[in-house]
N, C-alpha and C positions, 0 to 999 in steps of 0.2 A: 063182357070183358071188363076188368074190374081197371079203375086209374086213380091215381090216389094225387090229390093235390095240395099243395103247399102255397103259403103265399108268405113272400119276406119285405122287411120296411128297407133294407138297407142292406147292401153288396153282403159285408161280413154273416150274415145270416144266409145268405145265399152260399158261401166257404161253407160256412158251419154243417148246411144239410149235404151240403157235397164229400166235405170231410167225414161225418160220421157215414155215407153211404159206402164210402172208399174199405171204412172198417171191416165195413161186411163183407165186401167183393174176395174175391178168389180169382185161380188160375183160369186162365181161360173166357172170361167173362168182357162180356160185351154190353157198353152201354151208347146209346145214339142219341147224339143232342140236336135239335132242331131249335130256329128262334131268328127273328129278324136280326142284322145287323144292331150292335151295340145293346142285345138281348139280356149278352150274361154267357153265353155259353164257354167264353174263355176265362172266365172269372166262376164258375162252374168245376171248369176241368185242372184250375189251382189250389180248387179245394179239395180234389181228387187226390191230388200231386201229395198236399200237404198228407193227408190222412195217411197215404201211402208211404210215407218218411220221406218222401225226395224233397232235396233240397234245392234242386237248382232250379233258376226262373223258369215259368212255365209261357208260351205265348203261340199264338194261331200259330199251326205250320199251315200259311195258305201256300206258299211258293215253293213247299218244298211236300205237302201231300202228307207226308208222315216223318212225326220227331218220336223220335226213342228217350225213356229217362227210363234208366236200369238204377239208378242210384236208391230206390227205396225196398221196402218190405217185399215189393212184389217190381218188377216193371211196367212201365205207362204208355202202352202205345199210343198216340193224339194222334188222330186222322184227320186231315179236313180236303174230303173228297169235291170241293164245291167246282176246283179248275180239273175234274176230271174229265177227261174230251169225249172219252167215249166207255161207257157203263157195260159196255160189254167185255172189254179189255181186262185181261188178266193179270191184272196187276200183283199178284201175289198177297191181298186180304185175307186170305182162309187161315195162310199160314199164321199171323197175326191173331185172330180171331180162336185157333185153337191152339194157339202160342200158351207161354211160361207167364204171362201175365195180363193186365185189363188192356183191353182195347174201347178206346174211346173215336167215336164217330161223327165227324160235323157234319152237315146237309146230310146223313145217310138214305134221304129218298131218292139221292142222284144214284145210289148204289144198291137199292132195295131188294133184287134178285140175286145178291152175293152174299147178304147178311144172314147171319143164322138165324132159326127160327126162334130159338129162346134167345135173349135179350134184353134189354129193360130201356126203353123207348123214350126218351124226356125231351119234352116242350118246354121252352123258357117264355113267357110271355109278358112283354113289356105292359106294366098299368101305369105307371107312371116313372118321373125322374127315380126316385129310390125306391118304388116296390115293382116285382116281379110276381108272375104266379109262374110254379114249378107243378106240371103235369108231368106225371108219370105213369107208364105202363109196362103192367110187367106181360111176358111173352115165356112161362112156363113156370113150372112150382117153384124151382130156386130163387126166381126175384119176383114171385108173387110173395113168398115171404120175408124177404128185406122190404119190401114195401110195406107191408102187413109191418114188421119191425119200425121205422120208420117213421110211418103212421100214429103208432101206437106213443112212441117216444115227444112226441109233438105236440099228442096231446094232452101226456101228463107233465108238461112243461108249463 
């Protein structure tokens, strides 16, 4: 399984790969962020937001499971399934998931037997105060090639 990694000095770099990912994304598309506490994964899914046109602030929905931003290119569903009680519970994800736009997933291993099988799988991993390492994986041909894309842009930078 192929995973392609990045590493950033500072938050805006971290926007930067999330914004140009957001470019690529389309309808229907699923990405899962995994990462300790204060990782990055909401500072992640603002750069999501950005690339997407939406304009309005973006922040964890812990207490409310899922926020809606329909304001850009496409719509932004933000999951953060971490107060989910029970993983078997049909919460209505599928519809989301093969919804009108991206769906974004926090903790998604509390939810791992809902998620579809293509996907694009991303670890934030803290190395220090300002750098991050971004793993990614992609979970079928269409975000094996934005990763390939991605990849590629990175390193002729």
């Amino acid at each position: 399984m192929a995973e392609y990694e990045f590493l950033t000095n500072e938050s805006s770099e971290t926007v930067r790969i999330a914004k140009r990912l957001s470019e690529l994304l389309g309808k229907s598309d699923v990405v899962t962020l995994e990462g300790d506490l204060g990782a990055g994964k909401t500072t992640f899914t603002k750069g999501l937001a950005l690339g997407l046109g939406i304009k309005r602030n973006v922040n964890s929905p812990t207490f409310t499971i899922i926020k809606e931003y329909k304001d850009g290119r496409l719509p932004l569903y933000h999951m953060d399934v971490y107060r989910v009680e029970d993983a078997d519970e049909d919460l209505g994800f599928d519809e989301y998931f093969h919804g009108d736009g991206v769906t974004v997933v926090e903790w998604a291993h509390l939810i791992e037997d809902q998620l579809p099988k293509e996907r694009l799988d991303i670890r934030i991993l803290y190395v220090n105060e300002s750098q991050r390492k971004i793993m990614m994986t992609p979970y079928g041909t269409h975000y094996l090639e934005i990763c390939k894309e991605l990849s590629n842009e990175s390193t002729s930078n």
